[in-house]
C-alpha positions as CSV (number, residue, x, y, z in Angstrom):
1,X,0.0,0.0,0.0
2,X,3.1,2.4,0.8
3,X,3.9,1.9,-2.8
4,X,0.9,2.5,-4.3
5,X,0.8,5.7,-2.5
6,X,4.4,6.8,-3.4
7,X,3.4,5.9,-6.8
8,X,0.2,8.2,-6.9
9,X,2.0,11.2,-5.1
10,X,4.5,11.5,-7.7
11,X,1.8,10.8,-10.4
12,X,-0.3,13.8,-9.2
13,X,3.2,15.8,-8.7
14,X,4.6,15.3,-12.4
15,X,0.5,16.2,-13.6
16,X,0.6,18.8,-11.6
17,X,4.3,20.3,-12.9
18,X,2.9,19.9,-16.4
19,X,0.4,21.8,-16.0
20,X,2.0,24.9,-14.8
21,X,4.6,24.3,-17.7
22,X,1.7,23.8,-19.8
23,X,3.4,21.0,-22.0
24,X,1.2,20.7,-25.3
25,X,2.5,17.4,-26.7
26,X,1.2,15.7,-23.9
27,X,-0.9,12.1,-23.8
28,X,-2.6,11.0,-21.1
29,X,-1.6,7.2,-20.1
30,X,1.5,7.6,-22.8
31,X,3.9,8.8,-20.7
32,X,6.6,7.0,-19.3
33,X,7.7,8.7,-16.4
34,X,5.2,6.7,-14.7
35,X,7.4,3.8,-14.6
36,X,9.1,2.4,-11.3
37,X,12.4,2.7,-10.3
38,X,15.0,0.0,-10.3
39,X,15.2,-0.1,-6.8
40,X,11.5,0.5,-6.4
41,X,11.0,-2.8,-9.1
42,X,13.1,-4.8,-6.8
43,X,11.8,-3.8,-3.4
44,X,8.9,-5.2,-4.7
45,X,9.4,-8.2,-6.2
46,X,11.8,-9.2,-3.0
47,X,8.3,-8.4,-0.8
48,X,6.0,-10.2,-3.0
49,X,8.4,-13.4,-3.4
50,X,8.7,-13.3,0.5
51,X,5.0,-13.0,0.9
52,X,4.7,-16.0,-1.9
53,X,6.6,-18.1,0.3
54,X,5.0,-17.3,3.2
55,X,1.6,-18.4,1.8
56,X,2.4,-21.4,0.8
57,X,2.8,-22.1,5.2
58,X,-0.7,-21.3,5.6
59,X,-2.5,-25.0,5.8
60,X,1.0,-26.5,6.7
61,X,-0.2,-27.4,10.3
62,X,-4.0,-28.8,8.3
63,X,-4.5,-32.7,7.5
64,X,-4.3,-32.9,3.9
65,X,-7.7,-34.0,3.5
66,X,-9.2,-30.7,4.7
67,X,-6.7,-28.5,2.3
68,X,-7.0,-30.7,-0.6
69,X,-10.3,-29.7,-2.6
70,X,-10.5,-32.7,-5.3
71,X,-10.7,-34.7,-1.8
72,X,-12.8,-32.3,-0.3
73,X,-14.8,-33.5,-3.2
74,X,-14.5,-36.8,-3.5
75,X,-15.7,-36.9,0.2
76,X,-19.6,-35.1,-0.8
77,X,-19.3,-37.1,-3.9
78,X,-19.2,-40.7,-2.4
79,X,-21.6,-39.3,0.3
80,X,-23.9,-37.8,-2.9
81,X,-24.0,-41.6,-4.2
82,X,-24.9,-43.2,-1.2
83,X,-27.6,-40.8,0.4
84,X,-28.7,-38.9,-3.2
85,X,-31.8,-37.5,-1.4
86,X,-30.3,-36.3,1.7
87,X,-27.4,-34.9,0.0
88,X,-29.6,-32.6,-1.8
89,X,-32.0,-32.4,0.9
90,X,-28.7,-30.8,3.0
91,X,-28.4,-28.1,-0.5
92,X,-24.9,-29.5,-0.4
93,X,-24.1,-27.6,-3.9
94,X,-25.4,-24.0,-2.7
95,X,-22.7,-24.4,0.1
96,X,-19.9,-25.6,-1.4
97,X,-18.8,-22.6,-3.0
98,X,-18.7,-20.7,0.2
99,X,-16.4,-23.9,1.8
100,X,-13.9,-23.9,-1.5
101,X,-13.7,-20.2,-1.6
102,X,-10.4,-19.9,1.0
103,X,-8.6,-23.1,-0.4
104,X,-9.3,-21.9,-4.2
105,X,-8.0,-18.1,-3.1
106,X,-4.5,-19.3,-2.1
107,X,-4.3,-21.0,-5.3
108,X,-5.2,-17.4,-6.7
109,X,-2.6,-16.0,-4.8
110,X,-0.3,-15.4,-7.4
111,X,-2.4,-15.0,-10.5
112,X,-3.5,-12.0,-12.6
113,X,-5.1,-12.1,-15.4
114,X,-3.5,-9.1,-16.5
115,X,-0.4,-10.4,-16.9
116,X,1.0,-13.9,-18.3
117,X,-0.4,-16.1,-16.0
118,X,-1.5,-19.9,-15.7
119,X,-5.2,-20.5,-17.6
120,X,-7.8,-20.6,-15.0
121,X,-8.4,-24.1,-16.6
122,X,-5.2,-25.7,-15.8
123,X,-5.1,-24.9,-12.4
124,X,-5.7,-27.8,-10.2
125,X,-8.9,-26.2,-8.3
126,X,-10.6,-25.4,-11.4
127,X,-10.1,-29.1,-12.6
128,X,-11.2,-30.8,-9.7
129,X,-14.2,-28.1,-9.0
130,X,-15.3,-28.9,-12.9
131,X,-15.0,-32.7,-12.8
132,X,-17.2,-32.7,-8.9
133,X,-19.8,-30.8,-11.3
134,X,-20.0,-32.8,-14.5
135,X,-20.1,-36.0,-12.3
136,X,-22.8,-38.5,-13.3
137,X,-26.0,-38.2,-11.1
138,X,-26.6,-40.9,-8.9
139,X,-29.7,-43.6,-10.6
140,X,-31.7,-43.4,-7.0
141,X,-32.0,-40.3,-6.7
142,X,-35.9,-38.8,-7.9
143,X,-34.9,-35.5,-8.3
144,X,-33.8,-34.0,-11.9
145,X,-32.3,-30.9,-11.3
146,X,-28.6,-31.3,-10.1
147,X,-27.3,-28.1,-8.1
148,X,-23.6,-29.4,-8.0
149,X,-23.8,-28.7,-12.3
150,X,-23.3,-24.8,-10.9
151,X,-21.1,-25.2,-8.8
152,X,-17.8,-24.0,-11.0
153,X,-20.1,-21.0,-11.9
154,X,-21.0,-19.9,-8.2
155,X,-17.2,-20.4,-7.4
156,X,-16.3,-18.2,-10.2
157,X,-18.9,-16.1,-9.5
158,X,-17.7,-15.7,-5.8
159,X,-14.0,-16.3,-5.9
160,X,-12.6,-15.4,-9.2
161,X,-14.8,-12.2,-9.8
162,X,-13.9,-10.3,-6.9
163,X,-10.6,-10.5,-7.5
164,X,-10.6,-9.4,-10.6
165,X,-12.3,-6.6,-9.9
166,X,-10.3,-5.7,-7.1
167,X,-7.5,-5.5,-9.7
168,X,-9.6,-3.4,-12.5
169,X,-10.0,-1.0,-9.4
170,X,-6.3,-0.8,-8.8
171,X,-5.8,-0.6,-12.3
């Protein structure tokens, strides 16, 4: 946050110089003054690689199947087979985008669509989130509609679309 403020302080300093020099050949957004400084570049990149590593502690001390989401899934998928009614009876597929939102975000941690990063559909959560949802329904149960087809869409909806308009605001 210090950075972004240094950044827009000298932004509204240089606008603010050109204007009382009252350059003409002037673009907005084409300038390249608005560009970081060597040392700037790689104070940052030291704090966010520290920061990177230091995320990837957060569900060190958490049994592996509570952090893992494809067996987070497995786990309501055998249960979906076994007990079809109850398992839609308990709106299993409304909640479990709320439940896969934190483990799906650290995998987000590093990603921005704005710059050259991995496909949302090569990352592991999207894969394991979109084969949970295209799994066959089970033959017992009566119902037809199956609320775990949206369940990539509501964790999209409430995972991967904030952030990215978190960075279109910082943008």
């Amino acid at each position: 946050m210090k950075l972004l403020k240094m950044c827009e302080h000298r932004r509204t300093c240089r606008r603010q110089l050109r204007e009382r020099s009252q350059t003409a050949g002037h673009h907005e957004g084409m300038s390249s003054d608005e560009e970081l400084a060597l040392t700037e570049v790689t104070e940052f990149q030291k704090s966010k690689d520290n920061f990177l590593e230091e995320s990837k502690k957060i569900f060190e001390d958490v049994h592996a199947d509570v952090c893992d989401i494809r067996k987070i899934l497995l786990k309501f998928q055998e249960r979906k087979e076994k007990f079809p009614d109850s398992y839609c009876d308990a709106y299993i597929g409304f909640c479990l985008p709320k439940l896969l939102n934190p483990l799906v975000r650290v995998q987000l941690i590093n990603w921005s669509p704005l710059e050259n990063s991995t496909d949302l559909k090569e990352m592991p959560w999207f894969r394991a989130v979109e084969g949970f949802s295209d799994a066959k329904k089970p033959s017992e149960s009566k119902r037809d509609d199956d609320p775990d087809e949206e369940v990539l869409p509501r964790v999209i909806e409430k995972t991967i679309l904030p952030k990215i308009t978190g960075i279109l605001r910082l943008s």
